[in-house]
N, C-alpha and C positions, 0 to 999 in steps of 0.2 A: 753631519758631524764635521766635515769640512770647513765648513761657514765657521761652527763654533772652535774651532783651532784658529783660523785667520783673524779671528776677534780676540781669542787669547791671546794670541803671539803680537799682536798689533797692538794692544793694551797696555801688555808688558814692557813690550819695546818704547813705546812713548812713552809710560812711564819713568822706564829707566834712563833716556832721556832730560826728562824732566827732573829727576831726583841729580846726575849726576852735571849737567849746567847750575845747579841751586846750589850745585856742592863747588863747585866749580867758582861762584859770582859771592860766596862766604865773605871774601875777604872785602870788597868792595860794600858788600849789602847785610852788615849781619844779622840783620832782620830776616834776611832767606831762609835762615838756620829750620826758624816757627815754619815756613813754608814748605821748607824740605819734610820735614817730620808730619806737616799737614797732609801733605801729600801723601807718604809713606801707610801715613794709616786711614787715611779716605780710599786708597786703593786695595789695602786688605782688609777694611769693612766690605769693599762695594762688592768684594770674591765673596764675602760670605755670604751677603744680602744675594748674591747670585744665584749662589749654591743651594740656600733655603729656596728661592723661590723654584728653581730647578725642581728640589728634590718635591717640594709639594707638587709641582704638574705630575712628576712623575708617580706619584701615589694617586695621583687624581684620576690620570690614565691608564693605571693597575698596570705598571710596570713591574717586572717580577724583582722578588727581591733580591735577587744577584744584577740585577742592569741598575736598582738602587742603590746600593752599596757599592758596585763600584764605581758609580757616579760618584758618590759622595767622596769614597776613597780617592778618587781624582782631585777634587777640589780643597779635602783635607792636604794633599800634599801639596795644591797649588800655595794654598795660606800660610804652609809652613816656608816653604821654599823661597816666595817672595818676602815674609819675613826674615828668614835669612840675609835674604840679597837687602835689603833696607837695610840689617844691621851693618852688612858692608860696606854700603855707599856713605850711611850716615857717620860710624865710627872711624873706620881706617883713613877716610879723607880728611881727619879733624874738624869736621861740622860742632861735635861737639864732644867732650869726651866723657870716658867712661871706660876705667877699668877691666872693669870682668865682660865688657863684650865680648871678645874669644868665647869664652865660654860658650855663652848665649848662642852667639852664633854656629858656634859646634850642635849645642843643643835642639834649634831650631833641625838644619840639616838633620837630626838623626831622626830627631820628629818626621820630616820631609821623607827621608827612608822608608819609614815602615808604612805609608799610604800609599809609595810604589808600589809597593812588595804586596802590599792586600790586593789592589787593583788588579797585578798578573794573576794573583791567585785565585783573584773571584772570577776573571778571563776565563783563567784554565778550567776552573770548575765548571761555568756554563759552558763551553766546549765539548766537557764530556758527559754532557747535558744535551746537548745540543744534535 
């Protein structure tokens, strides 16, 4: 479990990184704009593409379905959450604009919310399972 935290958090971090230098070199390169956004959604495909592949080992090797679900529950708020954060880097640094991002971004986060909130709860419950 460890390993796969250092690989998230290391992902992220480069990532963000990467989004917020492209946000950064805008004004110089406005071609980076396609790059930044290329970016933004090559990395919350590749969480999901994760996620599925995850979630199938874990049906493969008859994981129960509370250690399923709150896998999934983890990676459903990882998708929302770094979509969020893309809407940040992207909008509020003038990459490109757009309106009602607020919103989106509110939306995203609240999305992000409630897969924490499954996660403790599927926690709790195989605990007193357990």
């Amino acid at each position: 479990m460890e390993r796969h935290m250092i690989f998230w958090m290391g992902t992220i971090a480069l990532s963000i990184v990467v989004l917020v230098l492209s946000a950064a070199a805008r004004g110089s390169e406005p071609h980076l704009a396609y790059f930044h956004m290329g970016v933004s959604a090559f990395v919350a495909i590749t969480f999901a593409m994760i996620a599925v592949r995850e979630g199938r080992q874990m049906v493969a090797d008859r994981a129960s379905d509370v250690e399923l679900a709150a896998a999934m529950a983890r990676f459903m708020g990882l998708v929302w959450a770094w979509g969020a954060l893309a809407l940040v880097i992207t909008y509020a640094t003038g990459i490109v604009t757009w309106v009602e991002w607020p919103g989106f971004f509110v939306a995203f986060l609240v999305a992000a919310g409630p897969s924490r909130r499954s996660l403790r709860l599927i926690s709790s419950r195989e605990g007193c399972r357990g």
